[in-house]
ROPA-260927 format. One record per residue (C-alpha): x, y, z; residue number from 0; chain; residue in one letter. Coordinates in steps of 0.5 Angstrom, whole numbers, plus 500, padded with zeros to 3 digits. Each point is the difference from the previous one (the first is absolute). Example, Ala and Ser with C-alpha at 12.3 -4.5 7.8 and 13.67 -1.06 7.14 Angstrom:
2
GUDREN   c1   c2   c3    n  chain  res
GUDREN  525  491  516    0      A    a
GUDREN  502  507  498    1      A    s
//
This chain:
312
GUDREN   c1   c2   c3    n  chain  res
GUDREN  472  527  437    0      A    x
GUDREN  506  499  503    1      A    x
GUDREN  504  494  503    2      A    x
GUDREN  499  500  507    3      A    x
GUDREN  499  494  502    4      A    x
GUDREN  496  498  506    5      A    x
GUDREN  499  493  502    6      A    x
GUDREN  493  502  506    7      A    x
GUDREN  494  505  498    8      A    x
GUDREN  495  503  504    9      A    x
GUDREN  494  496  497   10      A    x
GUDREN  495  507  500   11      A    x
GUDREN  493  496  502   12      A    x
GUDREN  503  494  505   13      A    x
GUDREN  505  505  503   14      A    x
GUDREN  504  496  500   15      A    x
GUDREN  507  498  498   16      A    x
GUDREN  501  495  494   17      A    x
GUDREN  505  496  496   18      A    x
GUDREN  500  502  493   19      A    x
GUDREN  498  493  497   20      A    x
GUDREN  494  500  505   21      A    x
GUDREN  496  506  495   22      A    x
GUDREN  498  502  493   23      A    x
GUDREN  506  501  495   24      A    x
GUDREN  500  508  498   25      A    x
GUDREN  496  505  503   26      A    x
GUDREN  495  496  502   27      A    x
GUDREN  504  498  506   28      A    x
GUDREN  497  506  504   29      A    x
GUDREN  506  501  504   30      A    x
GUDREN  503  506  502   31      A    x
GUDREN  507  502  503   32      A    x
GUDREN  501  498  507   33      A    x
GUDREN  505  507  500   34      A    x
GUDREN  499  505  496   35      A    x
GUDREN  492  498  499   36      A    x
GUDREN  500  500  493   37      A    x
GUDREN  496  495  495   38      A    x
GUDREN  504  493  499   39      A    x
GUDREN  500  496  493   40      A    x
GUDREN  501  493  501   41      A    x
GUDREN  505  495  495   42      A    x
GUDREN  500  493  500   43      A    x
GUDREN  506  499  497   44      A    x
GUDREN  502  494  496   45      A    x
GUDREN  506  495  502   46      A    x
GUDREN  506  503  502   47      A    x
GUDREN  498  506  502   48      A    x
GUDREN  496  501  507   49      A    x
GUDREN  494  503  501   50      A    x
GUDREN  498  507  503   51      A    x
GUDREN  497  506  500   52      A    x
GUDREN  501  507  497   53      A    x
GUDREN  499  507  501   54      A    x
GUDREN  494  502  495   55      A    x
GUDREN  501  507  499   56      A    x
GUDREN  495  502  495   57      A    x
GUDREN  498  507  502   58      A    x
GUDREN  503  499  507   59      A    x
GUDREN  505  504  503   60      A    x
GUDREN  507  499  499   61      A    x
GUDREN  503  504  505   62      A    x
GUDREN  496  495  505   63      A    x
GUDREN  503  494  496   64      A    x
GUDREN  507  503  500   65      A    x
GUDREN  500  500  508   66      A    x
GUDREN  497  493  500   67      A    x
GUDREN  507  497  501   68      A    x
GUDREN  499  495  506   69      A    x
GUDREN  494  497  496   70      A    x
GUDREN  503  494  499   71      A    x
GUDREN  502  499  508   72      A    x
GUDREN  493  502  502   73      A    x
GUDREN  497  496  497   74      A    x
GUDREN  503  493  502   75      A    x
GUDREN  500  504  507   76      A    x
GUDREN  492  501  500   77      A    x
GUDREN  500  493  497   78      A    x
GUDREN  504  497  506   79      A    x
GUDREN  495  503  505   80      A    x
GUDREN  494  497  498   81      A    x
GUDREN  502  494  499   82      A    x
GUDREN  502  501  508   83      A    x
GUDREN  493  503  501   84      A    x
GUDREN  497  494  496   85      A    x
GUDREN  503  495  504   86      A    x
GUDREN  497  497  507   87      A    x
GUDREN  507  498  502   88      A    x
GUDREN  506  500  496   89      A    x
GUDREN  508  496  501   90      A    x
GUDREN  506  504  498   91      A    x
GUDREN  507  496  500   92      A    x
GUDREN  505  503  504   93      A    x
GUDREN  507  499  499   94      A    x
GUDREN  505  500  507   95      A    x
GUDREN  501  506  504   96      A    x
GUDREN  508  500  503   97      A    x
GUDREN  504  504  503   98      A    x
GUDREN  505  503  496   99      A    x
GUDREN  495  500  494  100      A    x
GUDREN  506  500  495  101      A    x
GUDREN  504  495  502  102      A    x
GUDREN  508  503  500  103      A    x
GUDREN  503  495  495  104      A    x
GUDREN  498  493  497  105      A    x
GUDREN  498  495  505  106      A    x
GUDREN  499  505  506  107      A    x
GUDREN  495  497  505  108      A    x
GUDREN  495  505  504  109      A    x
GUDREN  501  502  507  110      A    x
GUDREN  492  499  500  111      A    x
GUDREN  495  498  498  112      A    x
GUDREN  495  503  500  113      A    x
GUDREN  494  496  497  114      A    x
GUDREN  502  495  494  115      A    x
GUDREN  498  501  495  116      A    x
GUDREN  491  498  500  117      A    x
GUDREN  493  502  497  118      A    x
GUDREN  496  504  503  119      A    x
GUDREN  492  499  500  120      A    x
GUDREN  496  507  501  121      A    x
GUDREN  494  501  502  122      A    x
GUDREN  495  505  502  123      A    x
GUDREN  503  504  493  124      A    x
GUDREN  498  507  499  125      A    x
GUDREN  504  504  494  126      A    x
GUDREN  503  509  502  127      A    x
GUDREN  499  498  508  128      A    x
GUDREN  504  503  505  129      A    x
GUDREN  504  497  506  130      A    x
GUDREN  503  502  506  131      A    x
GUDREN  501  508  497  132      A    x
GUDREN  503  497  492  133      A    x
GUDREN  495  500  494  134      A    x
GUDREN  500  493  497  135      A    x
GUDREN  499  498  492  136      A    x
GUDREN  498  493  503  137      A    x
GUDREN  498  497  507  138      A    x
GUDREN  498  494  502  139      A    x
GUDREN  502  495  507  140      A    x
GUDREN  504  495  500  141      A    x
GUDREN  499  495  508  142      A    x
GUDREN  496  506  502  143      A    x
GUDREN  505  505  498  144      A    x
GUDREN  500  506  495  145      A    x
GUDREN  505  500  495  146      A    x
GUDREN  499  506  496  147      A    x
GUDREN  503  500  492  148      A    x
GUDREN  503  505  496  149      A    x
GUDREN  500  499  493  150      A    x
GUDREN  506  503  496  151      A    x
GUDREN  502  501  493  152      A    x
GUDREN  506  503  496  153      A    x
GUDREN  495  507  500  154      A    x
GUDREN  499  499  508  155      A    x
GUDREN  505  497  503  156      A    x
GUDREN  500  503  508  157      A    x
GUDREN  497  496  505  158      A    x
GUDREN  500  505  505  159      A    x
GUDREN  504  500  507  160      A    x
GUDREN  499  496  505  161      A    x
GUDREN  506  501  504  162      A    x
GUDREN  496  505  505  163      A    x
GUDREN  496  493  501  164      A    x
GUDREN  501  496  507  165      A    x
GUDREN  499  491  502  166      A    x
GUDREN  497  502  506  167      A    x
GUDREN  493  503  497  168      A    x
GUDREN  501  499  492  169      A    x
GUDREN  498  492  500  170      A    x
GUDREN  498  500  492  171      A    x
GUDREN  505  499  495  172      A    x
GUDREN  501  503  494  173      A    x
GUDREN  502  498  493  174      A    x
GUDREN  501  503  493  175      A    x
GUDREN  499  496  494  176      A    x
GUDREN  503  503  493  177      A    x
GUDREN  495  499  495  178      A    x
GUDREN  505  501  494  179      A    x
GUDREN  501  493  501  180      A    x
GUDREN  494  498  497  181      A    x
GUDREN  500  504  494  182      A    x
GUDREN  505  495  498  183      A    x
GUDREN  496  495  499  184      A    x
GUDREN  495  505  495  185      A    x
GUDREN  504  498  495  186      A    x
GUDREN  497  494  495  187      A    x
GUDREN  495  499  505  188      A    x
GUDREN  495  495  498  189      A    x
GUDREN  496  500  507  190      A    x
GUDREN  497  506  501  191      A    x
GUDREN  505  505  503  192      A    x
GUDREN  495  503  507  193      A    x
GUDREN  502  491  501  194      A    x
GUDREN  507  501  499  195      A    x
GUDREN  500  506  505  196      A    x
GUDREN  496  496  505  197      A    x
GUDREN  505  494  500  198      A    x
GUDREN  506  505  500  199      A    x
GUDREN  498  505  507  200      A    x
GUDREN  497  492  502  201      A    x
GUDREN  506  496  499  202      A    x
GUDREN  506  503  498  203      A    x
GUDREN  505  502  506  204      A    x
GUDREN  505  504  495  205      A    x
GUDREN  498  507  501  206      A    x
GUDREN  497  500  507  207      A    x
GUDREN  503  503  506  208      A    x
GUDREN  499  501  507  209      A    x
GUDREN  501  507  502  210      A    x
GUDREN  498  499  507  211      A    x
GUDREN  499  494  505  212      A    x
GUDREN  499  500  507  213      A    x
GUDREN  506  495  502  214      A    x
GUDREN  504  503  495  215      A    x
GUDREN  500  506  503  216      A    x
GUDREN  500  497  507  217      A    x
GUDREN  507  497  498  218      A    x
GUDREN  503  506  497  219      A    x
GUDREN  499  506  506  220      A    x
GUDREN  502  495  505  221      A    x
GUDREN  506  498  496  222      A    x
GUDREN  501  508  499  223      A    x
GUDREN  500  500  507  224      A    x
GUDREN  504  496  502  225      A    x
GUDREN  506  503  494  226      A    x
GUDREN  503  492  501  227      A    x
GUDREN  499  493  501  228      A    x
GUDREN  505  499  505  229      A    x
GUDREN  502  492  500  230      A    x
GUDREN  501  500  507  231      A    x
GUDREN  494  499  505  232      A    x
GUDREN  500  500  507  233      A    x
GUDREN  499  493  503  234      A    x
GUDREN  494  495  499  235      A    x
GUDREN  497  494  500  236      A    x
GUDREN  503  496  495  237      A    x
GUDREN  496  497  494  238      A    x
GUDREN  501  493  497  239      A    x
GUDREN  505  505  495  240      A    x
GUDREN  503  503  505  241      A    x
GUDREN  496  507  499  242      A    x
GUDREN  497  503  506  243      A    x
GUDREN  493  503  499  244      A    x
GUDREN  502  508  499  245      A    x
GUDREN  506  498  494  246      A    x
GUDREN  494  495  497  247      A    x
GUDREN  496  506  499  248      A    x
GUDREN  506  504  498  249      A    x
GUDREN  504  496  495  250      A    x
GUDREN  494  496  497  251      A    x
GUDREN  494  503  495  252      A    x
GUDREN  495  494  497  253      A    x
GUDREN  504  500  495  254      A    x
GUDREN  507  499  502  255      A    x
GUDREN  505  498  504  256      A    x
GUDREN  504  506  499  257      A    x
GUDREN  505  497  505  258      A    x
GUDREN  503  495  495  259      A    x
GUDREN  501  505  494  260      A    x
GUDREN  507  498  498  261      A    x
GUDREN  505  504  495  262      A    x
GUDREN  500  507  504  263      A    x
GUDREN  506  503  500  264      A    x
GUDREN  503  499  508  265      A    x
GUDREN  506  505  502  266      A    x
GUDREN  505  496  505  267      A    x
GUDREN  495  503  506  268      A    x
GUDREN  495  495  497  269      A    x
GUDREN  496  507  497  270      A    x
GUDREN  496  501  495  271      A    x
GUDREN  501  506  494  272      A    x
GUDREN  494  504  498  273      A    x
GUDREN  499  504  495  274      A    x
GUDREN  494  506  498  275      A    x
GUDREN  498  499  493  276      A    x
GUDREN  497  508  501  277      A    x
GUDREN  506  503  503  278      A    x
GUDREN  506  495  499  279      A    x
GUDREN  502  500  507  280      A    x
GUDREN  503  494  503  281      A    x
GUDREN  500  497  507  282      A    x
GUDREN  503  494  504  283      A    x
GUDREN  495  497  505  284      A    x
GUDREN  499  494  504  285      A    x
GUDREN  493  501  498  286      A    x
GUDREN  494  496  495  287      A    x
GUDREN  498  506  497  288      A    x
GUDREN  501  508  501  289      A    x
GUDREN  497  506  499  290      A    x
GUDREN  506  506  496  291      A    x
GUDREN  501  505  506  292      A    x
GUDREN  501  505  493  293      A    x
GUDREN  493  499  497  294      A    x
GUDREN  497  495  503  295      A    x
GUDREN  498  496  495  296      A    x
GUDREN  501  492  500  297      A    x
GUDREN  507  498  500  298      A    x
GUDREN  501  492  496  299      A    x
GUDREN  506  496  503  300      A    x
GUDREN  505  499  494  301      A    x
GUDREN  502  493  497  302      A    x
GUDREN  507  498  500  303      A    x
GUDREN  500  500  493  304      A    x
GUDREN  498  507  500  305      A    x
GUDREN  506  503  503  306      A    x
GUDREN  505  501  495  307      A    x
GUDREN  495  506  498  308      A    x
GUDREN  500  503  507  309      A    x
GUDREN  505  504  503  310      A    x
GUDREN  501  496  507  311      A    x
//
């Protein structure tokens, strides 16, 4: 036998997937791989040490055991589907969506918020479901709305592309949750570990993503678009603060005012300096944001702090 260690078997007459503790100890158990097919042998192991299931390879075909080498992933993967499928609704933590998603230095506001960070309640779950053309290991709706989830983990890391995907005719979200995450809280578990999955993919926010949002996606074409978030606007009606309509919606996102950042690098001319983490090009610009005009990535506004390493 050998010392993979797998923590969900394919229950052979429930045809269903279980947790290691939820069946006789040894051969008894009556599992069987979820990747290779092979029979499974189940090891309640004493304290210390977790419980799993390995390879029983008595008679069996090695050569099919050596190519089992996602076993491990596939079953938490198969694991994660049923408890979706077994669910009649379903909340998932979220953290917040902000553009840029990695802020560019410690204490770095968003220019937009795209959602805070909240949980989503799905209902309506089916589990390999496809939506708008894109095949979805999980999709639920949330308000109505579909979100469609991808599970990942260190053997299966790509999400898809959905660059080609438009706010005017794609209206659900997507979302991927990284389940090796979970795995960290397998180690000395004393609750059965398909538990300890269930809160992780429920509750956690670290290792969730959003991979696409209407709004955020609204916001970043419009602003490819524009190139520059020009500071002067014609002339309109003045609010209490002494913005017209058009600079509110220009400068102002839920979640910052970003026309009171303060500490940016200004030129005499009352500029700002941007830099392009991509490229390197740098820019003076009386503008809020840009876009580089060599690669059209992002371009961040470089703090006063910052310049000593910038050649101005």
């Amino acid at each position: 036998m050998t010392e993979t260690k797998i923590p969900f078997g394919y229950h052979i007459e429930s045809g269903r997937y279980v947790d290691v503790r939820d069946v006789p100890s040894g051969m008894e158990c009556g599992c069987k791989c979820p990747g290779c097919d092979l029979p499974l042998v189940a090891r309640h192991c004493q304290e210390g040490r977790v419980d799993h299931f390995a390879h029983n390879t008595r008679g069996q075909d090695k050569k099919v055991l050596e190519e089992c080498t996602f076993s491990y992933w596939v079953s938490i993967s198969a694991m994660t589907r049923q408890i979706f499928s077994e669910s009649s609704s379903f909340d998932i933590a979220m953290p917040a969506y902000t553009y840029p998603r990695f802020p560019p230095w410690e204490g770095y506001k968003p220019d937009f918020v795209c959602t805070k960070a909240s949980t989503l309640h799905l209902e309506n779950i089916t589990v390999d479901r496809s939506f708008s053309g894109e095949h979805f290991d999980v999709v639920g709706e949330h308000l109505g709305f579909p979100v469609g989830i991808k599970l990942i983990h260190p053997e299966k890391k790509d999400v898809g592309d959905f660059s080609g995907w438009h706010y005017n005719d794609k209206k659900g979200v997507v979302i991927s949750i990284d389940l090796s995450h979970a795995r960290r809280g397998f180690q000395h578990a004393k609750i059965p570990l398909k538990d300890i999955l269930r809160e992780s993919i429920s509750k956690d926010t670290e290792g969730k993503g959003w991979v696409y949002h209407p709004r955020m996606d609204h916001y970043l074409k419009k602003r490819k678009a524009q190139g520059s978030f020009v500071e002067s606007q014609k002339p309109g009606k003045k609010s209490r603060n002494g913005l017209n309509d058009t600079e509110k919606s220009m400068f102002r996102s839920p979640g910052r005012d970003t026309s009171t950042v303060t500490g940016m690098y200004r030129n005499e001319n009352g500029e700002y300096l941007f830099y392009c983490r991509k490229c390197d090009h740098q820019v003076l610009k009386n503008a809020m944001q840009c876009f580089c005009d060599k690669c059209f990535g992002v371009m961040y506004r470089i703090h006063k702090i910052q310049t000593n390493d910038k050649k101005l």
